[in-house]
N, C-alpha and C positions, 0 to 999 in steps of 0.2 A: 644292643649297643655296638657299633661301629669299632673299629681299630682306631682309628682317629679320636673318636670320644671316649675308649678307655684310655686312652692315653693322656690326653688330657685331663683325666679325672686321675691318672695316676700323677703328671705333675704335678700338679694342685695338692694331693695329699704328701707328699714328698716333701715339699716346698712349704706346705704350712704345718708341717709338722716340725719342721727345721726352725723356722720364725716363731712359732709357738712356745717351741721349747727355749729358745735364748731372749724371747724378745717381750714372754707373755702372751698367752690366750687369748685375753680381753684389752691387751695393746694394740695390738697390731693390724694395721688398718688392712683390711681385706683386700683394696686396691695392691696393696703391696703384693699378697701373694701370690694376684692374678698377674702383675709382674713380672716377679719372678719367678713363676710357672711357665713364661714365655710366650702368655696366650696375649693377642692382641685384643679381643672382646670382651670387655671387661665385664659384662655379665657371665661369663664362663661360670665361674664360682657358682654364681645363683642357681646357674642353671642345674647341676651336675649334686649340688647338697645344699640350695635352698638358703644358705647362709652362712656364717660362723658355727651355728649350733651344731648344723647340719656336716657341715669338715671336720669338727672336732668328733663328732660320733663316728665317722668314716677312719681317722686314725684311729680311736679308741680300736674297732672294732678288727679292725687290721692285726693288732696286735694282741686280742684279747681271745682270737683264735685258736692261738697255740697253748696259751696262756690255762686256759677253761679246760683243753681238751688234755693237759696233764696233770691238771688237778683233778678233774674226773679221773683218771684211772688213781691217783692217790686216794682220793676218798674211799671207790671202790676195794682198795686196800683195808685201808683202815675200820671198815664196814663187816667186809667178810674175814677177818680178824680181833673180831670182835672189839674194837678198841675206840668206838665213839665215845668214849669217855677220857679219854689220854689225850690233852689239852697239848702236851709238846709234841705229839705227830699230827692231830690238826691245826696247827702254827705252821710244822712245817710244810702243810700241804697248802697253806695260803700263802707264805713265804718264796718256796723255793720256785717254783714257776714263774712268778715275778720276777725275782730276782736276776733268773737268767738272761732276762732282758740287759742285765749288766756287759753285756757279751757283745753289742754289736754300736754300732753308733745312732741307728734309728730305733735303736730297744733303748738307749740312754737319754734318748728324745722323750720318747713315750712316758717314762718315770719321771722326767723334769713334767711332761704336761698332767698328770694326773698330781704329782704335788701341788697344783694349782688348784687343785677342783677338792680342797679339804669341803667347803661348805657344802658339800654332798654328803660326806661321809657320815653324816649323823642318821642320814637314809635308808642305812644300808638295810633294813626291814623290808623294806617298802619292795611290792613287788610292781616293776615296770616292763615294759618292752624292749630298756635298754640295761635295763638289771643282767649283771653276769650271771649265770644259774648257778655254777658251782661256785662259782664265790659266796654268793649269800647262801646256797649249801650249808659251807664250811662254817660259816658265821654264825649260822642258827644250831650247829654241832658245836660250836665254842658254848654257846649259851646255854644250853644244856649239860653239859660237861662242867660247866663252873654253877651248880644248879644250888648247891648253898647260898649263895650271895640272891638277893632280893633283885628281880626284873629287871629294874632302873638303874640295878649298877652294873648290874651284865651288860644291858645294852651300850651305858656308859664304857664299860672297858673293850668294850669289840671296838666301839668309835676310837676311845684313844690308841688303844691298837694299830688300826689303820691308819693314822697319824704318824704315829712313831714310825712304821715301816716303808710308810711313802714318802716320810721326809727324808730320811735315815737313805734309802735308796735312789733318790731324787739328787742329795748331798755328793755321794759317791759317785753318780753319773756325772755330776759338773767336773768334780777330783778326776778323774778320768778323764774326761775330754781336753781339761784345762792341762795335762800332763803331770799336775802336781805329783809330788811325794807321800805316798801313803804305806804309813805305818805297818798293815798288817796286809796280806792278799787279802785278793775277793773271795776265797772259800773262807778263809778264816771271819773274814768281816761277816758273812752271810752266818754262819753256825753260829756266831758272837751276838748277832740282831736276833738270831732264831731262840737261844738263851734268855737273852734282855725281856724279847717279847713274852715268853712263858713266865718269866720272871714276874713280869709289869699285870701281866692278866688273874696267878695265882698269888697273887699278895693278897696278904690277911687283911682285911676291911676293919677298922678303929670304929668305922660308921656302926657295927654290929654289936659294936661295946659300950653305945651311947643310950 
């Protein structure tokens, strides 16, 4: 690919990652971002990622780079320390990597657009092509780790899981951007979510007493 057509494909990803995240995913009319990419041909888009689908998996994956490649060396931790069963250092090894994205204004993009895409997250099994490896890794160490509770609630509490952390970080990106006033730093909110979370995942199941 040319200097010119990376480049182009990097406005594009820049610029709908920006609209995505303030404006909606599934809002936002794709003319616009070939717009405000600066590209006169309005097939650019198509060209370079085929569609919407196709842009949103180019940012996903942009950021999902650094993201995988320091949860792998956690896991790796937690592995040859014998500790796949210790539910609060696999939290925090799907947590804190994410989270760092708190830190830039296109890592607080990135959390606003994957708070959109909950209706995936029941998925997270499911092995695909655009499946994170270490993430569902770590997911499938969660599940095993909470290995009392029946299948269906495991899988259940990894989804709600993923819920609570991508909203919870999605929320704090806006807080941020918007300059509001927050109550506590981002180390503290993050170790606070990384609590909640272990919290939310080892609770005692009612369901087991019925």
């Amino acid at each position: 690919m040319t200097r010119t057509a990376n480049d182009t494909r990097d406005k594009l990803i820049l610029h709908g990652q920006r609209l995505f995240a303030k404006q909606g995913v599934f809002r936002v009319p794709l003319r616009l971002v070939v717009d405000q990419a600066g590209q006169k041909n309005s097939s650019a888009l198509h060209y370079h990622f085929g569609g919407r689908d196709g842009l949103l998996q180019a940012i996903i994956e942009l950021h999902n780079e650094s993201i995988e490649s320091e949860r792998a060396q956690m896991l790796d931790e937690i592995r040859a320390q014998g500790r796949t069963d210790d539910v609060a250092a696999i939290t925090r090894a799907v947590v804190l990597p994410f989270a760092r994205k708190l830190d830039t204004s296109g890592g607080r993009e990135f959390l606003r657009i994957v708070a959109q895409l909950s209706d995936l997250f029941d998925a997270w099994e499911l092995a695909t092509p655009n499946t994170p490896t270490q993430a569902q890794a770590a997911f499938f160490m969660l599940t095993a780790a909470l290995g009392e509770l029946p299948a269906e609630l495991r899988h259940e509490r990894v989804t709600t899981f993923l819920m609570l952390v991508s909203d919870a970080l999605a929320l704090r990106a806006r807080q941020i951007d918007l300059a509001k006033p927050l109550p506590v730093s981002t180390e503290q909110f993050i170790v606070n979510l990384i609590d909640m979370s272990v919290g939310a995942l080892k609770a005692p199941s009612t369901l087991l007493k019925q």
